[in-house]
Every structure is written in structure tokens, then in C-alpha cells.
MOPAC internal coordinates of N, CA, C and O (Angstrom, degrees):
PM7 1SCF
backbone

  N    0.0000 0     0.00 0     0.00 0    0    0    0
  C    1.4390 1     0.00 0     0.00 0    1    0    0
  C    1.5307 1   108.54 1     0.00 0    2    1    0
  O    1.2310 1   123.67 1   -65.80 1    3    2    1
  N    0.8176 1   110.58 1   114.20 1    3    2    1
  C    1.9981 1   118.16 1   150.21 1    5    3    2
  C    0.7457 1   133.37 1   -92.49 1    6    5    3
  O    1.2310 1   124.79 1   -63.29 1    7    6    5
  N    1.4293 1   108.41 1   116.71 1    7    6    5
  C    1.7356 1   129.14 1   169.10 1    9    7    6
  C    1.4301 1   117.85 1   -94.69 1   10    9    7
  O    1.2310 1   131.82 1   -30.07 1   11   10    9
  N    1.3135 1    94.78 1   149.93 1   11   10    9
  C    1.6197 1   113.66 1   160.68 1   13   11   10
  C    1.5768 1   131.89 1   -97.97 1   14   13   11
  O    1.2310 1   129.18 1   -70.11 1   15   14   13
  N    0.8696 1    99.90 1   109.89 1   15   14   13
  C    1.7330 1    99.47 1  -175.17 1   17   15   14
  C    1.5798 1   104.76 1   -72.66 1   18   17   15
  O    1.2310 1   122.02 1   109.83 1   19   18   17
  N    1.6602 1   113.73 1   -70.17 1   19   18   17
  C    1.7199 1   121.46 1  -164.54 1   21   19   18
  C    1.1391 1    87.28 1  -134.71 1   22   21   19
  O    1.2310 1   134.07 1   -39.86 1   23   22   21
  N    1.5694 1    90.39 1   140.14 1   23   22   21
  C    1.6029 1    90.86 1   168.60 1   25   23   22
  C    1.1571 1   125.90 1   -78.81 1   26   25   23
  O    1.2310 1   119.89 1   -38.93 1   27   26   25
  N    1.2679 1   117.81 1   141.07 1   27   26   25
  C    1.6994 1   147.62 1  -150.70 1   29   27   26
  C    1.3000 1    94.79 1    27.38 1   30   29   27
  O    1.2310 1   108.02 1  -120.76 1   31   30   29
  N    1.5191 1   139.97 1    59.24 1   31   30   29
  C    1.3884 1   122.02 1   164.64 1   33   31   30
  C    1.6151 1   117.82 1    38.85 1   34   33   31
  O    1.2310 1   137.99 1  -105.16 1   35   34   33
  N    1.0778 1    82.74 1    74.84 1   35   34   33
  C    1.9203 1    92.24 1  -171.04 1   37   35   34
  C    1.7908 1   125.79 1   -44.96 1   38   37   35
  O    1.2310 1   132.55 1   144.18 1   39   38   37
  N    1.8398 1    93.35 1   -35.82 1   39   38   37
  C    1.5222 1    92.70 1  -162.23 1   41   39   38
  C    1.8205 1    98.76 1  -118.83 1   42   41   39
  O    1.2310 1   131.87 1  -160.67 1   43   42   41
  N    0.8584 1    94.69 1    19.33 1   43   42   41
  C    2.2321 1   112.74 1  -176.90 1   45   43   42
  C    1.1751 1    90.64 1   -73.63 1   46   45   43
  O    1.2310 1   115.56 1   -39.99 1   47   46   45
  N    1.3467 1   126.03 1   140.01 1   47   46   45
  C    1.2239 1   142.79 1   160.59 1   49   47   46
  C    1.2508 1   139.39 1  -145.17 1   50   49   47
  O    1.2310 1   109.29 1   -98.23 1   51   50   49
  N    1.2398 1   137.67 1    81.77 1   51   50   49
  C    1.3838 1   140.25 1  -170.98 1   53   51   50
  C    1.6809 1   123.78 1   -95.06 1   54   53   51
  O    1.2310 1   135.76 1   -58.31 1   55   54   53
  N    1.5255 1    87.10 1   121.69 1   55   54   53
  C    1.7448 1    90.77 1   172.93 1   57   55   54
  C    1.5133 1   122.04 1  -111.61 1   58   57   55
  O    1.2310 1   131.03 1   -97.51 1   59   58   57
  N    1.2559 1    96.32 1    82.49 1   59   58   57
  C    1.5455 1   133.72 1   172.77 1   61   59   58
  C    1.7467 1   100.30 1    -7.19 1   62   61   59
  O    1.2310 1   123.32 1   120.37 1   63   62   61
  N    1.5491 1   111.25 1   -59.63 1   63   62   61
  C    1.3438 1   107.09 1  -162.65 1   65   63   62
  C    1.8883 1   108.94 1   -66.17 1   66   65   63
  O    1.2310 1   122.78 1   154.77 1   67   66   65
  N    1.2979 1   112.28 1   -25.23 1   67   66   65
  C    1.3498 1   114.37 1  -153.33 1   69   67   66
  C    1.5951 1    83.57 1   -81.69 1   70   69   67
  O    1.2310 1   115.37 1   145.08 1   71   70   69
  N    1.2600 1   126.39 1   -34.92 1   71   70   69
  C    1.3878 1   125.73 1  -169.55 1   73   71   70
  C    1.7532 1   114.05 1   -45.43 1   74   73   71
  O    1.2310 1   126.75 1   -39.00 1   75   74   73
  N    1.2232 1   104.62 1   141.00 1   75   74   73
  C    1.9805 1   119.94 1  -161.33 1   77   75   74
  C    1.4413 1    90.10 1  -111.86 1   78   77   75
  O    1.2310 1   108.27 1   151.97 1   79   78   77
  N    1.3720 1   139.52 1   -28.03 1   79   78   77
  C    1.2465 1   131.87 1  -177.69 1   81   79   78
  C    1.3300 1   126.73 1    79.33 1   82   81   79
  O    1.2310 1   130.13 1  -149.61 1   83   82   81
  N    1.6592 1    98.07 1    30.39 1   83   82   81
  C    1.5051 1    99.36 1  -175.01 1   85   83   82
  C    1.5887 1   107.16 1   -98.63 1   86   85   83
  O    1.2310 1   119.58 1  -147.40 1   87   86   85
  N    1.6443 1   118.41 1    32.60 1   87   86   85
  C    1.7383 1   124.02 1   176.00 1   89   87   86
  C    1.8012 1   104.26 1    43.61 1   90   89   87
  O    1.2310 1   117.90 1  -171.34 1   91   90   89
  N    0.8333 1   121.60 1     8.66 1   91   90   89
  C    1.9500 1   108.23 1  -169.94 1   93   91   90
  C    1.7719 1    90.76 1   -71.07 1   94   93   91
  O    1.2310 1   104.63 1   178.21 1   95   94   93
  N    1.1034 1   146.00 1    -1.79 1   95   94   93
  C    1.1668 1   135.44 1   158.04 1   97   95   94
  C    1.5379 1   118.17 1   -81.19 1   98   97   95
  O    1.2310 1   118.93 1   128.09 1   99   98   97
  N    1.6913 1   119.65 1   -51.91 1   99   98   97
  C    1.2923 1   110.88 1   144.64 1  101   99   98
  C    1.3257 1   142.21 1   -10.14 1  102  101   99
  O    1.2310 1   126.50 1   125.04 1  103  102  101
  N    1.5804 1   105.11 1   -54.96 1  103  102  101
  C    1.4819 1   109.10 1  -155.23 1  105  103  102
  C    1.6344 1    67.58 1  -102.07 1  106  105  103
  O    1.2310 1    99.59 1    52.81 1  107  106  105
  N    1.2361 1   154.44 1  -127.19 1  107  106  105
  C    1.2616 1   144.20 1  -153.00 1  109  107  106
  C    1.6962 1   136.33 1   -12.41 1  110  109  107
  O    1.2310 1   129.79 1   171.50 1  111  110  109
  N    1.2683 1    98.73 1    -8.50 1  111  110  109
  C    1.4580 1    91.71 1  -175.37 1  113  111  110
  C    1.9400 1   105.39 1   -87.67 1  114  113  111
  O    1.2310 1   129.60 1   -40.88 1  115  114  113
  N    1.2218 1    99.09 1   139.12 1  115  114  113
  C    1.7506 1    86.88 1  -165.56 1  117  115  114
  C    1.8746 1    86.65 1  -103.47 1  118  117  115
  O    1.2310 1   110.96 1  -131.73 1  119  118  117
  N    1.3258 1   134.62 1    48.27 1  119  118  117
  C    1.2055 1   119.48 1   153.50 1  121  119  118
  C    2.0300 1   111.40 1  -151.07 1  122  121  119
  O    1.2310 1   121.79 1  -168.84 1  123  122  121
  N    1.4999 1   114.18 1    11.16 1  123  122  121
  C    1.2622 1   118.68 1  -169.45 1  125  123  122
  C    0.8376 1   135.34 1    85.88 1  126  125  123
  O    1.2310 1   119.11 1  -175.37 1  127  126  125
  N    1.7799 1   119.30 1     4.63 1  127  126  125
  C    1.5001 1   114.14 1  -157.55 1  129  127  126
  C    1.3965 1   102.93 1   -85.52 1  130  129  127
  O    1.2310 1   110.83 1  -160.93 1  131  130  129
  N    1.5872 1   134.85 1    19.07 1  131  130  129
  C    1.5763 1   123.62 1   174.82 1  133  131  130
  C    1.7273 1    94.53 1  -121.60 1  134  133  131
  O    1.2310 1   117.35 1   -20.16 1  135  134  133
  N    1.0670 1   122.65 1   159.84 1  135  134  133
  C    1.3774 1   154.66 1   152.19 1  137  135  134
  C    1.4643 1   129.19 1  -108.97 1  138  137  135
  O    1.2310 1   110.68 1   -46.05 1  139  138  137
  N    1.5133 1   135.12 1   133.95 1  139  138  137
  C    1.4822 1   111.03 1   157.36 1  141  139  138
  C    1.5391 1    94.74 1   -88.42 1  142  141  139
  O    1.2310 1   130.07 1   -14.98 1  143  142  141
  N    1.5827 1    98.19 1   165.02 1  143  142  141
  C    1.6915 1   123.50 1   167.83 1  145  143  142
  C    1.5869 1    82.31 1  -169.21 1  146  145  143
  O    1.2310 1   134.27 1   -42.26 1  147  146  145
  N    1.8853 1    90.01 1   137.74 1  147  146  145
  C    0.7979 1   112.33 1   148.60 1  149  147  146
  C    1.7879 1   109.87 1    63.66 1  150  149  147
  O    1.2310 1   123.81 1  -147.21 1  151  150  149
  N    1.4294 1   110.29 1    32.79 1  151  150  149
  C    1.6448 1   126.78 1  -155.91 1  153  151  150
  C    1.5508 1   135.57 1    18.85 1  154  153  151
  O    1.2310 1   131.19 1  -154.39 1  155  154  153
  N    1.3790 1    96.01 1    25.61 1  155  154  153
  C    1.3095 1   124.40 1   150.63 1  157  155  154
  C    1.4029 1   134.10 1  -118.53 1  158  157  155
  O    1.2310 1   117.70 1   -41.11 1  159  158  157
  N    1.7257 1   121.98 1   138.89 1  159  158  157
  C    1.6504 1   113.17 1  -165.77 1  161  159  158
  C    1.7340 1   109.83 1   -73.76 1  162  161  159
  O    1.2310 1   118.79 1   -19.94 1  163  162  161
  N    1.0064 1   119.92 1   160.06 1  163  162  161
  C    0.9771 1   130.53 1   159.38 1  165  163  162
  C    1.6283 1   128.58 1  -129.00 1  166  165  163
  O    1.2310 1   125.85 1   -14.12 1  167  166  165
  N    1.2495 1   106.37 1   165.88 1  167  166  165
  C    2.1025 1    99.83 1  -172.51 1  169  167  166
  C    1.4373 1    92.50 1   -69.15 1  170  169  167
  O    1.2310 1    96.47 1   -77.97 1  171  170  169
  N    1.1286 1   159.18 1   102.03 1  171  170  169
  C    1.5694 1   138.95 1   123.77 1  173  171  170
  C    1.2588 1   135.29 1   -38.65 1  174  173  171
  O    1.2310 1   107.89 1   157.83 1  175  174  173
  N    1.5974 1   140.21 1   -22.17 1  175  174  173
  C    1.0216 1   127.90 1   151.52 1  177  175  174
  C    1.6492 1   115.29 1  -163.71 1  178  177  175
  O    1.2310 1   129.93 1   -81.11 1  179  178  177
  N    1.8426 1    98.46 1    98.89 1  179  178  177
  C    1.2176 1    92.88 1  -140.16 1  181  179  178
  C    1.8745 1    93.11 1   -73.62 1  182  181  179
  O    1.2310 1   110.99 1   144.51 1  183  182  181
  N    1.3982 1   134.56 1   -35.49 1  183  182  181
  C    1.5550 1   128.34 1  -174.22 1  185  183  182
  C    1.8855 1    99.84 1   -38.24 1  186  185  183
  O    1.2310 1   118.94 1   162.57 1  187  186  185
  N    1.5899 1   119.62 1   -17.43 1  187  186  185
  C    1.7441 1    94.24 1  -179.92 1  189  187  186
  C    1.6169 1   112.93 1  -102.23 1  190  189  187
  O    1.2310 1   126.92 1  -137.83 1  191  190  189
  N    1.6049 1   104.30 1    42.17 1  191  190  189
  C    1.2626 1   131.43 1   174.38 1  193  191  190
  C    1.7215 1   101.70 1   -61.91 1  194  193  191
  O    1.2310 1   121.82 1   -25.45 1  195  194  193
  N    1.2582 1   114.12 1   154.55 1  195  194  193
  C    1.5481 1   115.98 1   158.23 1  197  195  194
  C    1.0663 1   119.04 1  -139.15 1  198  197  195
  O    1.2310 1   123.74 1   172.68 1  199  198  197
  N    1.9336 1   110.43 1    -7.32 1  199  198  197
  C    0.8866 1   122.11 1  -148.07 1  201  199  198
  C    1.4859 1   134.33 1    23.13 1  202  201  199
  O    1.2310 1   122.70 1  -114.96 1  203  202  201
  N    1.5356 1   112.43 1    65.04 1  203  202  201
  C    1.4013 1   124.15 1   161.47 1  205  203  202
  C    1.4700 1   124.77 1   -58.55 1  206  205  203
  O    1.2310 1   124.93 1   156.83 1  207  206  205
  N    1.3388 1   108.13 1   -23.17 1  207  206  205
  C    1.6949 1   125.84 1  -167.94 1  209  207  206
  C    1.8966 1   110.69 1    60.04 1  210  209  207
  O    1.2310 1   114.50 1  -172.04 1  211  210  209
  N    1.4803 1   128.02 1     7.96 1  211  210  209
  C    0.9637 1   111.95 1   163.22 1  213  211  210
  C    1.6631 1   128.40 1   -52.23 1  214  213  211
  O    1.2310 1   121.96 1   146.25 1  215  214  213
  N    1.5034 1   113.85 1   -33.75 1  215  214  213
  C    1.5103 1    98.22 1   163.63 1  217  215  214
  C    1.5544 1   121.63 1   -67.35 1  218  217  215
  O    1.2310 1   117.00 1   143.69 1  219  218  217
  N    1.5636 1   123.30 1   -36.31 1  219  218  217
  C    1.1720 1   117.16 1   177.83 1  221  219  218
  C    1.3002 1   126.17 1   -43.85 1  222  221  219
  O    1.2310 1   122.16 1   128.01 1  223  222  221
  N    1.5573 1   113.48 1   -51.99 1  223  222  221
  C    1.4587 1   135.99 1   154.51 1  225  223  222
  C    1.6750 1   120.47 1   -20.84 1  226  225  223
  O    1.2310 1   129.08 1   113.59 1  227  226  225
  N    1.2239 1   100.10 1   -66.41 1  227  226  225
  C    1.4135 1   115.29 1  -170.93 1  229  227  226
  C    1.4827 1   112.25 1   -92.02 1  230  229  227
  O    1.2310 1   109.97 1  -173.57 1  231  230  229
  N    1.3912 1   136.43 1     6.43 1  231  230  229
  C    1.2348 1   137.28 1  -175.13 1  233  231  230
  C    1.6810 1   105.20 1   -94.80 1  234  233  231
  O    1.2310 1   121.25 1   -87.90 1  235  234  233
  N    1.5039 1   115.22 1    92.10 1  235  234  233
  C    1.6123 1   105.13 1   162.16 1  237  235  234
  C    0.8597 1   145.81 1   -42.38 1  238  237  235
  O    1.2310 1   123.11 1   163.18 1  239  238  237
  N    1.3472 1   111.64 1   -16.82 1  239  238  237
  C    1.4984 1   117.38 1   167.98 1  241  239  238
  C    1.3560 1   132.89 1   -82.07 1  242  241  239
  O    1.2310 1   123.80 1   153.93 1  243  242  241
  N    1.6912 1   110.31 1   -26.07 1  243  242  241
  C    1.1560 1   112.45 1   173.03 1  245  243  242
  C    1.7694 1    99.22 1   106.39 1  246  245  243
  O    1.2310 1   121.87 1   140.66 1  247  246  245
  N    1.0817 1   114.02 1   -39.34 1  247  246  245
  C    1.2623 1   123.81 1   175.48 1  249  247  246
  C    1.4399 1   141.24 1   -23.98 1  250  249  247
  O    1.2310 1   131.21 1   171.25 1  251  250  249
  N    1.9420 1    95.97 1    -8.75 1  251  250  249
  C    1.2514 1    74.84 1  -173.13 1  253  251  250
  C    2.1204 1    81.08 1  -155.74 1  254  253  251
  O    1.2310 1   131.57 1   -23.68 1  255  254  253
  N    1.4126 1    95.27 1   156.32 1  255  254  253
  C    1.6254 1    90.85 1  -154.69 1  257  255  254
  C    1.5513 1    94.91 1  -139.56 1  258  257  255
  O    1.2310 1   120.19 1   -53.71 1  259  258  257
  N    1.7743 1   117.23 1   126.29 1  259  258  257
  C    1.3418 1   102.85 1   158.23 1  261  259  258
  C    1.8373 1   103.38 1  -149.64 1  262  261  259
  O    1.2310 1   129.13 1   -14.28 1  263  262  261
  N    1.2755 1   100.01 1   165.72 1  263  262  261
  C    1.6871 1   110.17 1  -179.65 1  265  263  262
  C    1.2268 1    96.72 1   -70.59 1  266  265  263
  O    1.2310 1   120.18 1   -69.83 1  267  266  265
  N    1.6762 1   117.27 1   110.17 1  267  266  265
  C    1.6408 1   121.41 1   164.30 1  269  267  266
  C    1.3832 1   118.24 1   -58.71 1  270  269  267
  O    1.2310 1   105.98 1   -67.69 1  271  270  269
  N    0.8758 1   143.63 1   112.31 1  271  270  269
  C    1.7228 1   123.51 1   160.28 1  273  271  270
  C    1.7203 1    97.63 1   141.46 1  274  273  271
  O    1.2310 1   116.74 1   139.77 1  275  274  273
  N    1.3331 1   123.80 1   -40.23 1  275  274  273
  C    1.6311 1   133.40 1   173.73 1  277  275  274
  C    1.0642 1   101.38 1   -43.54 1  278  277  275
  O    1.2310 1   115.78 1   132.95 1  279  278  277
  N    1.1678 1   125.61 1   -47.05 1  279  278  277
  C    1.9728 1   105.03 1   173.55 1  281  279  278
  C    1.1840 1   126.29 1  -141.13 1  282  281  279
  O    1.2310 1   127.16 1  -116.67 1  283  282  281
  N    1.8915 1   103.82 1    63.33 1  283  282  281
  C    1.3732 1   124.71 1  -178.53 1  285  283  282
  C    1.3758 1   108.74 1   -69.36 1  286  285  283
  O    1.2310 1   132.02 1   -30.98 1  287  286  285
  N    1.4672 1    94.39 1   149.02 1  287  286  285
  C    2.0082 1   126.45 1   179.91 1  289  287  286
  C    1.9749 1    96.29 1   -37.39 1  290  289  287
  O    1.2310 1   113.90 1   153.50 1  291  290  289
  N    1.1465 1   129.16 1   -26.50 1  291  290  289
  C    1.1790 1   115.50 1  -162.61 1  293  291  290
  C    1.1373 1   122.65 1   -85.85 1  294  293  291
  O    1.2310 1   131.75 1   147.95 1  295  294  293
  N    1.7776 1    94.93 1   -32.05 1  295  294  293
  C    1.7374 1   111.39 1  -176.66 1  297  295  294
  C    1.8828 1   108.80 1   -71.00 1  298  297  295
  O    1.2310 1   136.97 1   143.39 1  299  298  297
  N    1.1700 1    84.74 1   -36.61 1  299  298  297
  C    1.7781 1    99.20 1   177.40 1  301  299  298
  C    1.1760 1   103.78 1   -49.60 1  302  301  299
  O    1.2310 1   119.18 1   114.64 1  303  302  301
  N    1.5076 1   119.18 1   -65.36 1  303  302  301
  C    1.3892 1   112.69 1  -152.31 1  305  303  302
  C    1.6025 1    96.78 1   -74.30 1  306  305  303
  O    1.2310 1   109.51 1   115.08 1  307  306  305
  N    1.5058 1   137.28 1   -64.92 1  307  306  305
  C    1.5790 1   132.11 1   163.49 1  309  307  306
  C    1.1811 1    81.41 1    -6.55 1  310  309  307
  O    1.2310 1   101.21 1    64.44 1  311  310  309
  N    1.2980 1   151.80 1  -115.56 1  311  310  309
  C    1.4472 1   169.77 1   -57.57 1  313  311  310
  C    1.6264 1    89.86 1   -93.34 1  314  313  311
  O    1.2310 1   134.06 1   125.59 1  315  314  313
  N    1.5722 1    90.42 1   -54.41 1  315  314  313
  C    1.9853 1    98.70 1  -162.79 1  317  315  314
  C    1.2039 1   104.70 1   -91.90 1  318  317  315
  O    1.2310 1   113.99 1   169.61 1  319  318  317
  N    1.6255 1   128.99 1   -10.39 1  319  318  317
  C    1.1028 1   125.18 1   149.72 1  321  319  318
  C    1.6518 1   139.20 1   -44.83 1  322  321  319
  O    1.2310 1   135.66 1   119.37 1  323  322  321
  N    1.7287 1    87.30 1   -60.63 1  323  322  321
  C    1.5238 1    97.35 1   168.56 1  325  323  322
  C    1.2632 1   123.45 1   -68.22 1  326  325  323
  O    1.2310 1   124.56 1   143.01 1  327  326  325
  N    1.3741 1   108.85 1   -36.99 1  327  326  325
  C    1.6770 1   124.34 1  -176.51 1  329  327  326
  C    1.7323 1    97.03 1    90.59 1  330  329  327
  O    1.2310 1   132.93 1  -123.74 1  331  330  329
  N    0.9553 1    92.63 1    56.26 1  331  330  329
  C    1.6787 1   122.23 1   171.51 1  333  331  330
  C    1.3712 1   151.49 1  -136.31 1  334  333  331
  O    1.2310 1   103.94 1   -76.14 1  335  334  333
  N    1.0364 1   147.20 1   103.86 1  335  334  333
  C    1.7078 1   137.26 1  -165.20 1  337  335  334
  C    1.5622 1    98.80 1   -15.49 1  338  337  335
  O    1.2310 1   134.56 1   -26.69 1  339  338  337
  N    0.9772 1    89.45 1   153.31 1  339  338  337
  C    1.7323 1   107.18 1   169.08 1  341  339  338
  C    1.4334 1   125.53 1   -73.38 1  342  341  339
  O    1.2310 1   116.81 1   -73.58 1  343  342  341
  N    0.6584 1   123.68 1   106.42 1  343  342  341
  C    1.8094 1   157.66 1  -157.08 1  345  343  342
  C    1.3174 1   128.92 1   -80.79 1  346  345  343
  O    1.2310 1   112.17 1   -76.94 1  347  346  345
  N    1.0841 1   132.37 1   103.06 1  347  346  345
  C    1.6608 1   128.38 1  -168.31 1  349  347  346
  C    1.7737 1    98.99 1  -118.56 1  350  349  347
  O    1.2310 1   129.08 1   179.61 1  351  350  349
  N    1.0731 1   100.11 1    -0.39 1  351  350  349
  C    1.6881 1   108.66 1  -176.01 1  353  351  350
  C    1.9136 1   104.43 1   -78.31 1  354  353  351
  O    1.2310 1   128.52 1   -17.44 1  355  354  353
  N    1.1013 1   101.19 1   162.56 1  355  354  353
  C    1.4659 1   124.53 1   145.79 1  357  355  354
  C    1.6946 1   112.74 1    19.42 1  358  357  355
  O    1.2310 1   109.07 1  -118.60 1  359  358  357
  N    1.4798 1   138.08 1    61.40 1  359  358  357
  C    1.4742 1   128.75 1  -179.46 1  361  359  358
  C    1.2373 1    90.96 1   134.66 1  362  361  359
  O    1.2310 1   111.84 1   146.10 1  363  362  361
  N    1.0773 1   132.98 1   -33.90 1  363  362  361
  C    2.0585 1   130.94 1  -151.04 1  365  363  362
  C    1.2964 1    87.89 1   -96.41 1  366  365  363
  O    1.2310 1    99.55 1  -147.54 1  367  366  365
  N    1.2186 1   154.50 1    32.46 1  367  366  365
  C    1.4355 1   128.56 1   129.33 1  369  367  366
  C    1.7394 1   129.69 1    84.26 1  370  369  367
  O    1.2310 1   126.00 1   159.44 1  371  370  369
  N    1.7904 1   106.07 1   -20.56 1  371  370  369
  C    0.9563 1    91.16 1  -161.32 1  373  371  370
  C    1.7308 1    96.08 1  -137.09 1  374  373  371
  O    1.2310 1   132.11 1  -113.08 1  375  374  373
  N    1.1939 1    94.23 1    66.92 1  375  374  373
  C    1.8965 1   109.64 1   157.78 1  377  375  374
  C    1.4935 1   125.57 1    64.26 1  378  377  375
  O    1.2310 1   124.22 1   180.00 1  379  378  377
  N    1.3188 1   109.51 1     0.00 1  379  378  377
  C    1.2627 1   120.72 1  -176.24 1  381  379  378
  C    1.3169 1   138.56 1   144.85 1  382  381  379
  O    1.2310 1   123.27 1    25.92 1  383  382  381
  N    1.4248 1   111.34 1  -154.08 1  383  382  381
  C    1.7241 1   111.21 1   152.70 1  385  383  382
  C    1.2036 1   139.39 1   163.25 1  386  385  383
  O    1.2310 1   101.38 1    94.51 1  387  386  385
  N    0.9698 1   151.54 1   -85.49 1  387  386  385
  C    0.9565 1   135.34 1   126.67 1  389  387  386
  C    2.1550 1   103.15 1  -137.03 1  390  389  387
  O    1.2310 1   126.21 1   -67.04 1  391  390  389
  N    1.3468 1   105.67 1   112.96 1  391  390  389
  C    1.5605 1   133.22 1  -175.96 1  393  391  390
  C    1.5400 1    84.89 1    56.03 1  394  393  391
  O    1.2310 1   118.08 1  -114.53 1  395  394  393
  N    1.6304 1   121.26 1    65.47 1  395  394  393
  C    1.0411 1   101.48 1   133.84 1  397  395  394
  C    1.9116 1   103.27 1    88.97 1  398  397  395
  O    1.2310 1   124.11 1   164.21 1  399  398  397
  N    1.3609 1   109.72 1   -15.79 1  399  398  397
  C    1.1657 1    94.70 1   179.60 1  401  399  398
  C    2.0936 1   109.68 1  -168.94 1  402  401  399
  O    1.2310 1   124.33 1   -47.11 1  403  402  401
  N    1.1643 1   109.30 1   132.89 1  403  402  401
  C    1.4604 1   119.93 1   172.07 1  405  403  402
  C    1.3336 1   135.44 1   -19.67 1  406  405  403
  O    1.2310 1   126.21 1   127.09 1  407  406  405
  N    1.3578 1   105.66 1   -52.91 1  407  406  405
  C    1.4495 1   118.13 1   169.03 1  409  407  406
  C    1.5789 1   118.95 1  -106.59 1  410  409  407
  O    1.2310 1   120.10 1   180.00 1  411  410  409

């Protein structure tokens, strides 16, 4: 099954060239959105973004940059709770967002 967290991973950012190719975004990303090619990562699918920032974290190079917290586990679940977009507003728990909301 594939999900979408945000659309197109709004605040993900990868700079391909700076990338060293050591996958630690790979092995950390808990939804697939990196690939290697070519011994450098690339976005493979950025909508199963959540922006957790665990690759940002773990990338030695620096290479690759996103707003942690914009589309935290909490707003999601509110989201599928209510049967609603995912939610950083008012009840969702998790500090903000950008105007109020995830996507």
C-alpha cells in the first residue's frame, strides 16, 4: 500500500551533488522516500514524505534538509481519525505548522 503523507513533501530537500553515498537516509527513512542510483540517493517517492527529518539528522553530508515536525505522526493520525487532512491546527498535538496545517 502507498500512502501519502504531504503533498509532494513540501519542505524535503536534497542536494544530490553534496551526497557521499553512504544510504544512512535509506536505511533511516521509515517510509522509502530515498533510493541509491548511481551511488548517490535520490527522492524516490517524495508524497510518502512525513517529514520526520530522520534522514536530515543522519545525513553526513549535510545534503539533505527538511522542516521536522510539518508532518508529524500526530497530525496524521487526528487526520484519519477525523477523516480529515492532516492537521497541525487546534487538538493535533504537535506544535504547529505551517498556517495551521500539514499539507
Amino acid at each position: 500500500m502507498n500512502l501519502s503523507y504531504l503533498k509532494n513533501g513540501e519542505t524535503l530537500e536534497l542536494e544530490r551533488e553534496a551526497c557521499v553515498g553512504c544510504a544512512a537516509c535509506v536505511d533511516v527513512c521509515p517510509h522509502a522516500v530515498f533510493e541509491m542510483r548511481g551511488g548517490k540517493a535520490e527522492i524516490r517517492d517524495r508524497g510518502a514524505c512525513m517529514e520526520c527529518g530522520a534522514c536530515a539528522r543522519n545525513c553526513p553530508a549535510a545534503a539533505i534538509s527538511v522542516d521536522p515536525g510539518v508532518g508529524c505522526a500526530a497530525a496524521i493520525i487526528i487526520g484519519k481519525l477525523r477523516g480529515t487532512a492532516p492537521s497541525c491546527g487546534e487538538g493535533a498535538g504537535c506544535g504547529g505548522g505551517k498556517g495551521g496545517s500539514c499539507c
